[in-house]
PDB file of N, CA, C and O in Angstrom:
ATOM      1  N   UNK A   1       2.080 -17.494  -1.012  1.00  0.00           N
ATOM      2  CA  UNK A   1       0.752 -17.005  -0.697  1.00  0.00           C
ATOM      3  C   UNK A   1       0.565 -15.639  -1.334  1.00  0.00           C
ATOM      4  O   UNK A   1       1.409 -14.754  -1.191  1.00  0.00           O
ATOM      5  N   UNK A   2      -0.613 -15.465  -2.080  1.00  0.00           N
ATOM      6  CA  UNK A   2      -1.229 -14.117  -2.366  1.00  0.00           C
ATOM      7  C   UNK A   2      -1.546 -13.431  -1.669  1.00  0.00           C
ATOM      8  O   UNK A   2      -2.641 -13.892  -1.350  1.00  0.00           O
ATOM      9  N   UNK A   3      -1.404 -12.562  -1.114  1.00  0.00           N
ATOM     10  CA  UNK A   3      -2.280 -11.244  -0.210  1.00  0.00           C
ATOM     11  C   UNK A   3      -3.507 -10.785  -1.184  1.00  0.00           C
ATOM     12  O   UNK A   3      -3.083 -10.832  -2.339  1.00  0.00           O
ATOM     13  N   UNK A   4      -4.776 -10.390  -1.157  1.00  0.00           N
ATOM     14  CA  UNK A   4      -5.628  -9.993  -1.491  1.00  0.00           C
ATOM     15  C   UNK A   4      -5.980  -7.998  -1.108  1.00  0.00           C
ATOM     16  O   UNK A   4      -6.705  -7.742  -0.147  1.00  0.00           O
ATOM     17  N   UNK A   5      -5.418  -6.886  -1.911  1.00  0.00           N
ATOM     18  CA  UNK A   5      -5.753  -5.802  -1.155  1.00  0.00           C
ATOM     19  C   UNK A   5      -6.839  -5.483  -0.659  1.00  0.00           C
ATOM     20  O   UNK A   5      -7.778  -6.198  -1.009  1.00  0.00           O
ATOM     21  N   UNK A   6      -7.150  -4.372   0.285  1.00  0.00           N
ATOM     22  CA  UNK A   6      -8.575  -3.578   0.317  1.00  0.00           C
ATOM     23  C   UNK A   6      -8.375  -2.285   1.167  1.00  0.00           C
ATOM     24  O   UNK A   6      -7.381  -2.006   1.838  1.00  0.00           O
ATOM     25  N   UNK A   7      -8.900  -1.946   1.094  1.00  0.00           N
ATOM     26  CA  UNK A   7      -8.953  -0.112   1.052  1.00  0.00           C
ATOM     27  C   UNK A   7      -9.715  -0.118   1.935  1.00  0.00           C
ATOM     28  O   UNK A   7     -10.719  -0.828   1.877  1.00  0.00           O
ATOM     29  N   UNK A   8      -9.358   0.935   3.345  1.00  0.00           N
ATOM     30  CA  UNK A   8     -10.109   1.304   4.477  1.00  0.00           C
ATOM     31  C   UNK A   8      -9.669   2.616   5.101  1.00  0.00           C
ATOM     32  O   UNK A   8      -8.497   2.976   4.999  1.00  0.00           O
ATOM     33  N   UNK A   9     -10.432   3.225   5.641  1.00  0.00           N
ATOM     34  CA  UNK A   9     -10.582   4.501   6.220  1.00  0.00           C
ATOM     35  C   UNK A   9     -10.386   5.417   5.009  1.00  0.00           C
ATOM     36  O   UNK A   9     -11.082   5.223   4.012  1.00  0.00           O
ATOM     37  N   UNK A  10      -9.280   6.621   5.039  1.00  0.00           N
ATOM     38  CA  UNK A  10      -8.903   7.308   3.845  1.00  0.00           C
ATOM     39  C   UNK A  10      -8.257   7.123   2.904  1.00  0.00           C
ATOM     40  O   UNK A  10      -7.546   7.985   2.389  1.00  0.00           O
ATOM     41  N   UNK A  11      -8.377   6.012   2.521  1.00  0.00           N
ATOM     42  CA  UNK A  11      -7.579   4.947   1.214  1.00  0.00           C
ATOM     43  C   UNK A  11      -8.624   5.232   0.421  1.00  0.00           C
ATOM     44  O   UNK A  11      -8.254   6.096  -0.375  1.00  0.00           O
ATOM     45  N   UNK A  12      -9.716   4.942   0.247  1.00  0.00           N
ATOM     46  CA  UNK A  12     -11.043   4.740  -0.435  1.00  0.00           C
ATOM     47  C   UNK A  12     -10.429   6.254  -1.532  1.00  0.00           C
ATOM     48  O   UNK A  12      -9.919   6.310  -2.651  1.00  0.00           O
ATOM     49  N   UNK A  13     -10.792   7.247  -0.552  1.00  0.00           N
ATOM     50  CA  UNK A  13     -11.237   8.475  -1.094  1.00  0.00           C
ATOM     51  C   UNK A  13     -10.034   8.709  -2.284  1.00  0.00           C
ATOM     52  O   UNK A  13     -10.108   8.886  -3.500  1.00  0.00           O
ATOM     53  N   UNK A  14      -8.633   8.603  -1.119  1.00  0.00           N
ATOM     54  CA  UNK A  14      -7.554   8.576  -1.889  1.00  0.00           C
ATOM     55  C   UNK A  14      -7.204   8.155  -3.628  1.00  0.00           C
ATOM     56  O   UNK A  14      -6.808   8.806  -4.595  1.00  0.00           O
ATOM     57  N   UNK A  15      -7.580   6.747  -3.402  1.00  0.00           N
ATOM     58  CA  UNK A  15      -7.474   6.242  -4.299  1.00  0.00           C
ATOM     59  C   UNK A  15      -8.277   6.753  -5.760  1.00  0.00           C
ATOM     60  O   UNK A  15      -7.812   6.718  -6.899  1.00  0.00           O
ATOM     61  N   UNK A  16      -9.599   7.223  -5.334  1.00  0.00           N
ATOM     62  CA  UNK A  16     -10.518   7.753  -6.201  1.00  0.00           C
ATOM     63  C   UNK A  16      -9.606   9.196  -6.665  1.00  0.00           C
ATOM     64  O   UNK A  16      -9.587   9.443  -7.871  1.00  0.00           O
ATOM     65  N   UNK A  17      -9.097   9.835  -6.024  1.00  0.00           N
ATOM     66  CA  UNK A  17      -8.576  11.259  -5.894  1.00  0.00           C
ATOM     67  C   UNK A  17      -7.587  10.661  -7.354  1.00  0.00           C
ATOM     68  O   UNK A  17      -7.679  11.074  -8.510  1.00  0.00           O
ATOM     69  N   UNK A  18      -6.885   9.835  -6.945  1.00  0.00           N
ATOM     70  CA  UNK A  18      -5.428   9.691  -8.222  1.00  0.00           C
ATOM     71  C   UNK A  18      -6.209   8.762  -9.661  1.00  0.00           C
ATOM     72  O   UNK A  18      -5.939   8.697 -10.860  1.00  0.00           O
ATOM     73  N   UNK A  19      -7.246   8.160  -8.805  1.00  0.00           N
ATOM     74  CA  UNK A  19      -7.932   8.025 -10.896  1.00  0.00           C
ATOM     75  C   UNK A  19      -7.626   8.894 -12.208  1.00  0.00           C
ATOM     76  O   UNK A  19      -7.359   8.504 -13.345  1.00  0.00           O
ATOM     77  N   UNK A  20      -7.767  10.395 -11.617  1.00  0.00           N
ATOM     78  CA  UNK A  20      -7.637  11.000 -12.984  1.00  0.00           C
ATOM     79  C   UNK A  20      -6.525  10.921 -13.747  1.00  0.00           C
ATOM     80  O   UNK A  20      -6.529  11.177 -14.951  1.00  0.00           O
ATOM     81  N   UNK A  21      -5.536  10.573 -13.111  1.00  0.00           N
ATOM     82  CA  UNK A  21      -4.097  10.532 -13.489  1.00  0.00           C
ATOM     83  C   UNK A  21      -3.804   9.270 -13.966  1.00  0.00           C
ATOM     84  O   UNK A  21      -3.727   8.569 -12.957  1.00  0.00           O
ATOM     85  N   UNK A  22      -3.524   8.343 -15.295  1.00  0.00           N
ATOM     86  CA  UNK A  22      -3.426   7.040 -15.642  1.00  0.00           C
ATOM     87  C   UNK A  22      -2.064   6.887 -15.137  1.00  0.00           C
ATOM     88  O   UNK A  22      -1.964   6.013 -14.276  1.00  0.00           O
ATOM     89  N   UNK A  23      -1.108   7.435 -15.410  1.00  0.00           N
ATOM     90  CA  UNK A  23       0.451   7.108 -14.575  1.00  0.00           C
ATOM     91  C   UNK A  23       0.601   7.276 -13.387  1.00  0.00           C
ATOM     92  O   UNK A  23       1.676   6.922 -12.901  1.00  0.00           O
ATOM     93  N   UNK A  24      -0.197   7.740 -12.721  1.00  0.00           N
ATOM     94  CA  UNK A  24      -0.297   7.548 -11.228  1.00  0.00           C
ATOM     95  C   UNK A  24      -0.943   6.443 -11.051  1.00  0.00           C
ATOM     96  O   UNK A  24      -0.317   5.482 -10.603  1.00  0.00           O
ATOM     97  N   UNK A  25      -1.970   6.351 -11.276  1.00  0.00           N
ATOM     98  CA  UNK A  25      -2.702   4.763 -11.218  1.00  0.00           C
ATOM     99  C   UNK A  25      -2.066   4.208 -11.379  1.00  0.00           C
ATOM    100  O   UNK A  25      -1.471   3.768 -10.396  1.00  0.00           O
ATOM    101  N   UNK A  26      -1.637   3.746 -12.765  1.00  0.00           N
ATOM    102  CA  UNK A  26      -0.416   2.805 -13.093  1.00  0.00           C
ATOM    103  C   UNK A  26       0.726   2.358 -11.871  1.00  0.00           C
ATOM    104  O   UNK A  26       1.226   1.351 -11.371  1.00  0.00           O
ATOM    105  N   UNK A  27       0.756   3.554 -11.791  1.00  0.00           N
ATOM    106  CA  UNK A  27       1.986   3.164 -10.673  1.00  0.00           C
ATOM    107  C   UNK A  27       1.375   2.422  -9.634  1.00  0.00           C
ATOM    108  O   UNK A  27       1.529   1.242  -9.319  1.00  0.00           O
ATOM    109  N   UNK A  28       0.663   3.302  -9.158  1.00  0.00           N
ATOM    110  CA  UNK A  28      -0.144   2.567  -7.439  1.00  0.00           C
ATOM    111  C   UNK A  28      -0.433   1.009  -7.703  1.00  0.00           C
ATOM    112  O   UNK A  28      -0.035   0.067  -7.019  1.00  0.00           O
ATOM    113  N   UNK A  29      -1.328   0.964  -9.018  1.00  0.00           N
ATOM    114  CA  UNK A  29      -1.550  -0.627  -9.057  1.00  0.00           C
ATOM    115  C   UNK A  29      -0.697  -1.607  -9.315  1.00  0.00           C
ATOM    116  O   UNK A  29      -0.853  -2.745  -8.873  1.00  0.00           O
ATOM    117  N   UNK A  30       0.342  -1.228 -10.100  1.00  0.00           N
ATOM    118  CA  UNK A  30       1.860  -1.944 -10.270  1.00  0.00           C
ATOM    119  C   UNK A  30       2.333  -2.348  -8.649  1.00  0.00           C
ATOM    120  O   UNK A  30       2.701  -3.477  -8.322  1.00  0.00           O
ATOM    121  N   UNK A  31       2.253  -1.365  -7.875  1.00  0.00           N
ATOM    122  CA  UNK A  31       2.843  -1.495  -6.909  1.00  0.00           C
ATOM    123  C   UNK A  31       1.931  -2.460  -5.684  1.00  0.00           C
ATOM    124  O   UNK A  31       2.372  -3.208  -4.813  1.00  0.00           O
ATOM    125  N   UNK A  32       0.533  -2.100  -6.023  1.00  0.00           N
ATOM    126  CA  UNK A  32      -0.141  -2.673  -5.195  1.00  0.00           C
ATOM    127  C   UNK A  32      -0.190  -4.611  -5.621  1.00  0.00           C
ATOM    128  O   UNK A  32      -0.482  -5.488  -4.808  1.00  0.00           O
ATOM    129  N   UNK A  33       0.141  -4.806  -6.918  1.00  0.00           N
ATOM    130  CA  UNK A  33       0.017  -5.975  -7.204  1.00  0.00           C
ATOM    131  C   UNK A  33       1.489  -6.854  -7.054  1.00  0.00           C
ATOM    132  O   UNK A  33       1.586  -8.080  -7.102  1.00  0.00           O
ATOM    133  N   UNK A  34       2.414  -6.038  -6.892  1.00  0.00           N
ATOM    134  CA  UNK A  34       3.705  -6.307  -6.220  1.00  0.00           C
ATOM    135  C   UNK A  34       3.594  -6.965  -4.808  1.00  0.00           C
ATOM    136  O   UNK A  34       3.865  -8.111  -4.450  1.00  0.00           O
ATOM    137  N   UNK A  35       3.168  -6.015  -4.194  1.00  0.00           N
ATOM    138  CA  UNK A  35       2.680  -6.523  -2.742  1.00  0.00           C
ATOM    139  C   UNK A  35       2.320  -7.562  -2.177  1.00  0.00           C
ATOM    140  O   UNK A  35       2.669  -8.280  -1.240  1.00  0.00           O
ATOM    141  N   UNK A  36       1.113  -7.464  -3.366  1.00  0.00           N
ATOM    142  CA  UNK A  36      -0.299  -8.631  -3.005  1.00  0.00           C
ATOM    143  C   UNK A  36       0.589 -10.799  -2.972  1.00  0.00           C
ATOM    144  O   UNK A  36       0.061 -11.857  -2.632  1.00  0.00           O
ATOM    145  N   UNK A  37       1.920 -10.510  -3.463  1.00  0.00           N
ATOM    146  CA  UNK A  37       2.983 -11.354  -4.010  1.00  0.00           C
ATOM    147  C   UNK A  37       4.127 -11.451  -2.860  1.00  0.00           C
ATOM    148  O   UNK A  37       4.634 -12.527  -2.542  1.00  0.00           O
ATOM    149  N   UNK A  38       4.521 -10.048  -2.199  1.00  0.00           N
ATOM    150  CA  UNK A  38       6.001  -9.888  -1.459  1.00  0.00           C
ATOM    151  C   UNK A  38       5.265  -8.669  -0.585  1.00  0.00           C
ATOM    152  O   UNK A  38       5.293  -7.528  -1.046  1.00  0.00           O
ATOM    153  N   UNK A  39       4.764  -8.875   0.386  1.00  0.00           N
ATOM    154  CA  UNK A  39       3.980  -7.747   1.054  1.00  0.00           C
ATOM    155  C   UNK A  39       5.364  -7.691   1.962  1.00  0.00           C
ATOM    156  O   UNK A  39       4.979  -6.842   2.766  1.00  0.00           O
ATOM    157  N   UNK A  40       6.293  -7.912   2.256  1.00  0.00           N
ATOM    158  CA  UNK A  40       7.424  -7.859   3.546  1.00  0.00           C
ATOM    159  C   UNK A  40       8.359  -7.139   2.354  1.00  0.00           C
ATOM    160  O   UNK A  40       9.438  -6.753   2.802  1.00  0.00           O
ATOM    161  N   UNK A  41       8.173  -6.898   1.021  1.00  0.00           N
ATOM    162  CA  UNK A  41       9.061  -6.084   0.386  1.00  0.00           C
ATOM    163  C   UNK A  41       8.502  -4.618   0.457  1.00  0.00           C
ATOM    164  O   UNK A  41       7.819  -4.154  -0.456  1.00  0.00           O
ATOM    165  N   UNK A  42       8.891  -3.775   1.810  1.00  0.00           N
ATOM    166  CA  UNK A  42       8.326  -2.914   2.251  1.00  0.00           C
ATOM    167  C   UNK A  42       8.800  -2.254   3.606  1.00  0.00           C
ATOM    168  O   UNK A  42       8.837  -3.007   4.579  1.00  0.00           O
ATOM    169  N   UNK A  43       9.194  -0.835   3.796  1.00  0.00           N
ATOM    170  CA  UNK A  43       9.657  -0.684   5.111  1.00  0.00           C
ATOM    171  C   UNK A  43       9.039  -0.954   6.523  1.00  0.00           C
ATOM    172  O   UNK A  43       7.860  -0.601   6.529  1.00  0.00           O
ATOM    173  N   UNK A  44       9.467  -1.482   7.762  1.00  0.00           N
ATOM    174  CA  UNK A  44       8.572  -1.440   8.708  1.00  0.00           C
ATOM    175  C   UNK A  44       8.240   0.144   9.173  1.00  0.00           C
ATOM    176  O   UNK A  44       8.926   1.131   8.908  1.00  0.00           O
ATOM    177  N   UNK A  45       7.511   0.117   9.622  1.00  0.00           N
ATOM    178  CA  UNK A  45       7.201   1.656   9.899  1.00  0.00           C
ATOM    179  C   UNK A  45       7.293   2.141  11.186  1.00  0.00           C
ATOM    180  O   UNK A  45       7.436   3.329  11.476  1.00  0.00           O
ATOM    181  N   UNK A  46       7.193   1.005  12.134  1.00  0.00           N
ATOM    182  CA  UNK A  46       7.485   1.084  13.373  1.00  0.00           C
ATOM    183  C   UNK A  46       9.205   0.860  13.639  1.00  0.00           C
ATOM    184  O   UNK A  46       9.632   0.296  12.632  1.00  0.00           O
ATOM    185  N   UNK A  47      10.146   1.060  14.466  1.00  0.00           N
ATOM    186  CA  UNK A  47      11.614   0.850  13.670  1.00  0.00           C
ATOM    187  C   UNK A  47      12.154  -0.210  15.497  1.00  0.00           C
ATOM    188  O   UNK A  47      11.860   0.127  16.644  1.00  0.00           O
ATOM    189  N   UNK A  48      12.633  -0.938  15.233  1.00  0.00           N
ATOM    190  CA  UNK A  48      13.295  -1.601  16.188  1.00  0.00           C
ATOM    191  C   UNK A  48      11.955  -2.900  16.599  1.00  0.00           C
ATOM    192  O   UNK A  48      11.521  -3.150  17.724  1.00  0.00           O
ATOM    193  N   UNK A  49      11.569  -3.505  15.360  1.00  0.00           N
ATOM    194  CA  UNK A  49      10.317  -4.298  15.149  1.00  0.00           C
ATOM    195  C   UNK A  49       9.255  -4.043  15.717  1.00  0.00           C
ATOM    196  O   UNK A  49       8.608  -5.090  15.741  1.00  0.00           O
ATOM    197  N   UNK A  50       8.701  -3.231  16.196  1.00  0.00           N
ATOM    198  CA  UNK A  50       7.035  -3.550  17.020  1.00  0.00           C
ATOM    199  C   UNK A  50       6.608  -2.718  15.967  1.00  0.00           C
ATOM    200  O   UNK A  50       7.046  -1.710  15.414  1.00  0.00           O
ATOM    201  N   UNK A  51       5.105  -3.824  15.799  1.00  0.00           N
ATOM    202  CA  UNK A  51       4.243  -3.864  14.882  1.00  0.00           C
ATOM    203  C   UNK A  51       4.835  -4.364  13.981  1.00  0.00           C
ATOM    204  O   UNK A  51       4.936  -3.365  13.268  1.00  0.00           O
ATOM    205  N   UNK A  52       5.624  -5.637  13.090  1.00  0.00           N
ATOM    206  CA  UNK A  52       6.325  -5.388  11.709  1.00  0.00           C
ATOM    207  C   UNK A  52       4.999  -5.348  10.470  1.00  0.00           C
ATOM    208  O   UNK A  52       5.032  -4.923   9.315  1.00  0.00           O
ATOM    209  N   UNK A  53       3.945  -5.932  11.206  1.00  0.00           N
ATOM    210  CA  UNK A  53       3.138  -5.913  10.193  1.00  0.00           C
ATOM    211  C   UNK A  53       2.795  -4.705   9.523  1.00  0.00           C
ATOM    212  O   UNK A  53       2.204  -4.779   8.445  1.00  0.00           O
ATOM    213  N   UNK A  54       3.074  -3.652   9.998  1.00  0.00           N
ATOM    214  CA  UNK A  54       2.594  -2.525   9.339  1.00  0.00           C
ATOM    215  C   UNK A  54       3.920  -1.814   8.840  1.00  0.00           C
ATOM    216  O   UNK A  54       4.885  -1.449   9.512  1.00  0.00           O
ATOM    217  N   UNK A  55       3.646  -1.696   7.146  1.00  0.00           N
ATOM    218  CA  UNK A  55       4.917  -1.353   5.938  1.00  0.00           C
ATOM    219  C   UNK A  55       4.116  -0.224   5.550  1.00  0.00           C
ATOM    220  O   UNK A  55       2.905  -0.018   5.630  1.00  0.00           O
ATOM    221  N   UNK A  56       5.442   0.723   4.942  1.00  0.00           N
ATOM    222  CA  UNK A  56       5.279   1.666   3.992  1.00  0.00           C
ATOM    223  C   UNK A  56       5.693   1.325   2.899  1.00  0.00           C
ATOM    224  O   UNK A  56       6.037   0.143   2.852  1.00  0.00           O
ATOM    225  N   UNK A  57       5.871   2.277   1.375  1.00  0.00           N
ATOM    226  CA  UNK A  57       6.117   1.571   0.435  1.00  0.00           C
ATOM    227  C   UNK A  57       6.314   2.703  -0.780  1.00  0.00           C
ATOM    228  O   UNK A  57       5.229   2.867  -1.339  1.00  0.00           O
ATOM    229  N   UNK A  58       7.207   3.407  -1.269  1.00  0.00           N
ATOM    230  CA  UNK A  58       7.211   4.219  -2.666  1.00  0.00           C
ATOM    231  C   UNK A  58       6.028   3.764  -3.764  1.00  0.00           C
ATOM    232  O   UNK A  58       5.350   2.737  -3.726  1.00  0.00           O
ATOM    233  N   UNK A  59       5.996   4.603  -4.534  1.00  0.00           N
ATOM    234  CA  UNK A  59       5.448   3.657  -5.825  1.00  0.00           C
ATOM    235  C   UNK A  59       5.208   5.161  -6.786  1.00  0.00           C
ATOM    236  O   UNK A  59       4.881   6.254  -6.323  1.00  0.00           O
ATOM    237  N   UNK A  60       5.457   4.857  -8.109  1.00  0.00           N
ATOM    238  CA  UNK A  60       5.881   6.429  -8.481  1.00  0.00           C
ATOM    239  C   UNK A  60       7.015   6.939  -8.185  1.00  0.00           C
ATOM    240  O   UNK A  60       7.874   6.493  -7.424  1.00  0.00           O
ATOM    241  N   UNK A  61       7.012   8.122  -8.949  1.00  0.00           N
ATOM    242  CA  UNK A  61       8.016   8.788  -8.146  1.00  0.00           C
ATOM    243  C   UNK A  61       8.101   9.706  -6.609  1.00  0.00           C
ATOM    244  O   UNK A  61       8.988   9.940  -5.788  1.00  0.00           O
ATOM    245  N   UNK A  62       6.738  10.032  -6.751  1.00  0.00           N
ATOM    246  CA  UNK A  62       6.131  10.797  -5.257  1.00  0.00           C
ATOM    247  C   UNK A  62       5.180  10.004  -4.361  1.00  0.00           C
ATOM    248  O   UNK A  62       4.505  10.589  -3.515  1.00  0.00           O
ATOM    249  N   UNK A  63       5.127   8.896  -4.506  1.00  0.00           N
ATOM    250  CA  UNK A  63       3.678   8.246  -3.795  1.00  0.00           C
ATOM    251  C   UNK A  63       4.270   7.659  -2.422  1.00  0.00           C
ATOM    252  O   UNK A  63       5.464   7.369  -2.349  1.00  0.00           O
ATOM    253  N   UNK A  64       3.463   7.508  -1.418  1.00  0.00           N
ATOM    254  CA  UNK A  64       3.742   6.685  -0.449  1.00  0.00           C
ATOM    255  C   UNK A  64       2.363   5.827   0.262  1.00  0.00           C
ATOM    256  O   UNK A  64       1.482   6.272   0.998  1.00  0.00           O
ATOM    257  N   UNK A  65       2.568   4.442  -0.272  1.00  0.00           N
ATOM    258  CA  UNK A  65       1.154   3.734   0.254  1.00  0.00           C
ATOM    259  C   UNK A  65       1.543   2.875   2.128  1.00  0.00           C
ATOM    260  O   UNK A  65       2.687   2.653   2.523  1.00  0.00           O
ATOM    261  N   UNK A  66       0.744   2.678   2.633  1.00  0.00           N
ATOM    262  CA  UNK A  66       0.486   2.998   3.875  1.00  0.00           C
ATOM    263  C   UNK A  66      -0.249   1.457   4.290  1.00  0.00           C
ATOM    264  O   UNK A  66      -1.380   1.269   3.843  1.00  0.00           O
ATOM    265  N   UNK A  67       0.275   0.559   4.987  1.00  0.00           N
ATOM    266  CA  UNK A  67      -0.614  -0.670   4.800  1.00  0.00           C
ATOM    267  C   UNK A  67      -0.029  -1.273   5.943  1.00  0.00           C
ATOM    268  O   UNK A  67       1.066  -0.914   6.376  1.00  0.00           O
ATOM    269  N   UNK A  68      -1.249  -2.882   6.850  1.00  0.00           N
ATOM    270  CA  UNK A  68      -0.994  -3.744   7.384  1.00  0.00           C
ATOM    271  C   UNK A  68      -0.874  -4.973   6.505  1.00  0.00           C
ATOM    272  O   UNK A  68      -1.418  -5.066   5.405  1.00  0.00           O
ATOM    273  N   UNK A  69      -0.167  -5.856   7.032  1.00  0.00           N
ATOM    274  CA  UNK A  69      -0.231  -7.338   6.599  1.00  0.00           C
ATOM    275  C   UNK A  69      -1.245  -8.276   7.662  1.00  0.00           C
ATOM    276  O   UNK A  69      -0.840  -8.679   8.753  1.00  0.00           O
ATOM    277  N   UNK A  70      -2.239  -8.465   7.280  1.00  0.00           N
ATOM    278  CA  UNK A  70      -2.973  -9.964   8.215  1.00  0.00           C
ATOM    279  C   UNK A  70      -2.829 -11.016   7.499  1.00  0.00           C
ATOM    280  O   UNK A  70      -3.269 -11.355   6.400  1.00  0.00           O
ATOM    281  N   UNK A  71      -2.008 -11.598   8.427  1.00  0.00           N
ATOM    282  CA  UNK A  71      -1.000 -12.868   7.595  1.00  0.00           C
ATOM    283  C   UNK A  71      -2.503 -14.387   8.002  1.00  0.00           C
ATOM    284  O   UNK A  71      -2.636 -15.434   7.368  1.00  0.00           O
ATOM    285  N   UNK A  72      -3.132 -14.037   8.896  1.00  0.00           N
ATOM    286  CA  UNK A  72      -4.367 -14.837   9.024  1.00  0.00           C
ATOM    287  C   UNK A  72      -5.539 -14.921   8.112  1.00  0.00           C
ATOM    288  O   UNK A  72      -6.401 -15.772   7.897  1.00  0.00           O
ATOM    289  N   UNK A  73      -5.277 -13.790   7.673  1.00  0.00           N
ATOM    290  CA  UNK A  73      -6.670 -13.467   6.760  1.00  0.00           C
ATOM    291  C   UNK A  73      -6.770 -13.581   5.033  1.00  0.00           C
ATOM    292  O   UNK A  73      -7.654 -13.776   4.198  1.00  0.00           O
ATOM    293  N   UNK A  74      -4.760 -13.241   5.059  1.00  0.00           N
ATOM    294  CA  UNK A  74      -4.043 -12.967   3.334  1.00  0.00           C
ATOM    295  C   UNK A  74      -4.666 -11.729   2.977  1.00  0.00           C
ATOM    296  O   UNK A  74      -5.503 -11.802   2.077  1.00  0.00           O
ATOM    297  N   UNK A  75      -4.368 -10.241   3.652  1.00  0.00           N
ATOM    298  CA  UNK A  75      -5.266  -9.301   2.840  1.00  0.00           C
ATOM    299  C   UNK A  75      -3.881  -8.439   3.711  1.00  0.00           C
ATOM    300  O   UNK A  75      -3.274  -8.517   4.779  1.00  0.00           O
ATOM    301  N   UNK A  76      -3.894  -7.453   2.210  1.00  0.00           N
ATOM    302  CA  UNK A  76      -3.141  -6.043   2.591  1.00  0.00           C
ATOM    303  C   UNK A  76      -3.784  -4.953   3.212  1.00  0.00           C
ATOM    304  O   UNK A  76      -4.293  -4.255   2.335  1.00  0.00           O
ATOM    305  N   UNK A  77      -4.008  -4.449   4.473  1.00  0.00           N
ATOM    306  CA  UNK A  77      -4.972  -3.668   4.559  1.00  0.00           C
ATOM    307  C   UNK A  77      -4.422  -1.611   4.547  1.00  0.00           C
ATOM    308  O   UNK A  77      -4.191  -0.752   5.398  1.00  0.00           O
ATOM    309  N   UNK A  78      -4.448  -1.699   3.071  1.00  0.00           N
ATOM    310  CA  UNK A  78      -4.052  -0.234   3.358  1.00  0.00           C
ATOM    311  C   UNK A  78      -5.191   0.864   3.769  1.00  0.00           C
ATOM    312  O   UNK A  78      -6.385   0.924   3.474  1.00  0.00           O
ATOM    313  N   UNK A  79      -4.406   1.660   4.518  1.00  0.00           N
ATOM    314  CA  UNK A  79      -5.095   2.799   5.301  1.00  0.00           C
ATOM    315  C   UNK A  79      -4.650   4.051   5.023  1.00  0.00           C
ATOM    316  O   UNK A  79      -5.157   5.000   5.621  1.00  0.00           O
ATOM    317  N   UNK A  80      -3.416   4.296   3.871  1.00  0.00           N
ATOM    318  CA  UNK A  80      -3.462   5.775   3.659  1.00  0.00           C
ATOM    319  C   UNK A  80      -2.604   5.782   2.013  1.00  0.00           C
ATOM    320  O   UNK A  80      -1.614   5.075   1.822  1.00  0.00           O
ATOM    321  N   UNK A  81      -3.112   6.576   1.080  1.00  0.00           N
ATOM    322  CA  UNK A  81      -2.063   6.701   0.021  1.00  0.00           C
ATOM    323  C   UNK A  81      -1.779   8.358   0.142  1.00  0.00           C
ATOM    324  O   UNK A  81      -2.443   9.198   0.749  1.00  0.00           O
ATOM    325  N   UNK A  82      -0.750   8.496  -0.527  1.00  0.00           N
ATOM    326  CA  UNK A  82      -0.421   9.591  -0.349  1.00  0.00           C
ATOM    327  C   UNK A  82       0.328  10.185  -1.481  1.00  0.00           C
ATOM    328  O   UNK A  82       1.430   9.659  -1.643  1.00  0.00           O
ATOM    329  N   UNK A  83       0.070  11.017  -2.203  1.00  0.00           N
ATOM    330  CA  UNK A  83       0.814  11.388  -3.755  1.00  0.00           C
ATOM    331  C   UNK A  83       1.763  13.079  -3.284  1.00  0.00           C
ATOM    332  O   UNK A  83       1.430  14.146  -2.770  1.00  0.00           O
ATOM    333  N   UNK A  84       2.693  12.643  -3.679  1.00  0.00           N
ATOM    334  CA  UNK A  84       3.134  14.352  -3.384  1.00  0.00           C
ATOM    335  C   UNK A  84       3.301  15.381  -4.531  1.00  0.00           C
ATOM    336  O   UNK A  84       3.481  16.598  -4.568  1.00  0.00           O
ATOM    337  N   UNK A  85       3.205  14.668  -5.198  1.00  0.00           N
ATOM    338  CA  UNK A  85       3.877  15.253  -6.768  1.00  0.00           C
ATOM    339  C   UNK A  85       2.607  16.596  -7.379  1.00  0.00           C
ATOM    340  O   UNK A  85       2.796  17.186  -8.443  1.00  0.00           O
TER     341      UNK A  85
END
């Protein structure tokens, strides 16, 4: 099964924020299309399972994307990116 992404709350803005950068993009979308394929290739974020649906995830060398799995719906729903670099 494919996961389908989409961007909600401060993802939107985020995402617009790292446009200017093509190797940051690069990265995020590499990573986001990884996902959309193996969304459980990803840490749980909650630790001793509750919630597993919700993963974190590198991408880059500084990035950290921020997401649920709705395994009902097939959609990644990320809610935060985060670049540190």
């Amino acid at each position: 099964m494919s996961y389908r992404p989409a961007l909600i709350g401060r993802a939107p803005a985020q995402f617009n924020d790292l446009m200017g950068d093509e190797v940051i993009h690069d990265a995020l979308m590499e990573r986001i299309m990884q996902l959309a394929d193996a969304p459980w290739d990803a840490w749980p974020v909650y630790p001793g399972g509750d919630g597993p649906e919700f993963r974190e995830t590198q991408f880059g060398e500084h990035g950290l994307l921020s997401f649920r799995v709705d395994e009902d719906a097939g959609i990644l729903i990320i809610f935060n990116i985060l670049w540190t670099g």
